[in-house]
C-alpha positions as a Python dict, from the first residue, in 0.01 Angstrom:
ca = {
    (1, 'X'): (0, 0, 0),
    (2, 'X'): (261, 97, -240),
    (3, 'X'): (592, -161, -204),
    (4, 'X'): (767, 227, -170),
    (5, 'X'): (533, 261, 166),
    (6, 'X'): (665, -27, 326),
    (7, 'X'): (1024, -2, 253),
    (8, 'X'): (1029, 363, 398),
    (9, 'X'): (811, 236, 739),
    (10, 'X'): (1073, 7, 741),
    (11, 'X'): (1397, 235, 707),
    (12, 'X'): (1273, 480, 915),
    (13, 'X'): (1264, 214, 1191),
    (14, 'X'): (1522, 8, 1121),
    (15, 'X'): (1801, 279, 953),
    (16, 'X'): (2058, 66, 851),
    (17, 'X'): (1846, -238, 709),
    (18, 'X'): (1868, -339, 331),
    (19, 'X'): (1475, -435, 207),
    (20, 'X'): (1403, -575, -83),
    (21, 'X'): (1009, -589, -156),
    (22, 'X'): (818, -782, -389),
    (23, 'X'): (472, -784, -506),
    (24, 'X'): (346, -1145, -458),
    (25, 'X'): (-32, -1099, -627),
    (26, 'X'): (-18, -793, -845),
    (27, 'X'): (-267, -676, -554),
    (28, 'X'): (-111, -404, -390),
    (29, 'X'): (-206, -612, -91),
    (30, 'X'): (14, -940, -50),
    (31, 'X'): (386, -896, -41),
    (32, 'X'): (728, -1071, 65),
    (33, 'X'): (1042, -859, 221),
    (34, 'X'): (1363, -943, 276),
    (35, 'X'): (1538, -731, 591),
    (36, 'X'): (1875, -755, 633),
    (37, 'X'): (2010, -494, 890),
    (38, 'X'): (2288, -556, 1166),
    (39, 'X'): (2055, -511, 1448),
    (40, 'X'): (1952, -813, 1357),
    (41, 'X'): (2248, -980, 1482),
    (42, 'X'): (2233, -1245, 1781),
    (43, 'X'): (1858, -1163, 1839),
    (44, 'X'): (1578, -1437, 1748),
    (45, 'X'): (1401, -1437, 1400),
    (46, 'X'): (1120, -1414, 1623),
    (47, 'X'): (1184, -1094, 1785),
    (48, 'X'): (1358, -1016, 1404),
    (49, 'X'): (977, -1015, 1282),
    (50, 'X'): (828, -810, 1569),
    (51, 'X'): (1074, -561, 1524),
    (52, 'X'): (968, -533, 1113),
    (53, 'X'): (569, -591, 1220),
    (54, 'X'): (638, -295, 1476),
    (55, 'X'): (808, -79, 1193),
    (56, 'X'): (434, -78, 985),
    (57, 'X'): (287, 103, 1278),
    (58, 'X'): (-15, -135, 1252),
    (59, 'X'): (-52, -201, 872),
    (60, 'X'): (-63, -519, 911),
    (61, 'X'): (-376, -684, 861),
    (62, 'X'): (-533, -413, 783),
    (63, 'X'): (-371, -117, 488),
    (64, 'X'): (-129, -456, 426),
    (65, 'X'): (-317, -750, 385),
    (66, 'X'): (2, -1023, 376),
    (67, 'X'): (348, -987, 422),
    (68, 'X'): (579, -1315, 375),
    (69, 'X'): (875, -1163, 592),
    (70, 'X'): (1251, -1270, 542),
    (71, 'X'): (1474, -1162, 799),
    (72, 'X'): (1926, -1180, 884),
    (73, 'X'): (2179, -1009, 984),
    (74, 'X'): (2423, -941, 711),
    (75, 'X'): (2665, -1207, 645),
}
């Protein structure tokens, strides 16, 4: 998966969020984001990460072998 890919699965789920992507192997396949969107705000980082794992429609583990996720609400 392209780092392009998962930004836009993202934003199309999560409109407002700010990602940041980076390419942890050179792999195409192990990658850290950083998601910083309001509707973040007062919900657990927990429930932060489902809502960003839910975004990649099932990527995960498959398409996208790693993702190290960051999440927050904007300061």
């Amino acid at each position: 998966m392209q780092p392009a890919e998962i930004e836009a699965l993202i934003k199309a789920a999560i409109p407002d969020a700010m990602v940041t992507i980076e390419d942890l192997a050179g792999d195409g396949d192990h990658y850290a984001a950083t998601v910083i969107s309001e509707s973040f705000r007062g919900i657990s980082r927990v429930k932060q990460h489902q809502i960003v794992y839910a975004a990649l429609q099932g990527r995960m583990g498959g398409v996208l072998h790693a993702l190290a996720l960051q999440t927050a609400a904007p300061e």
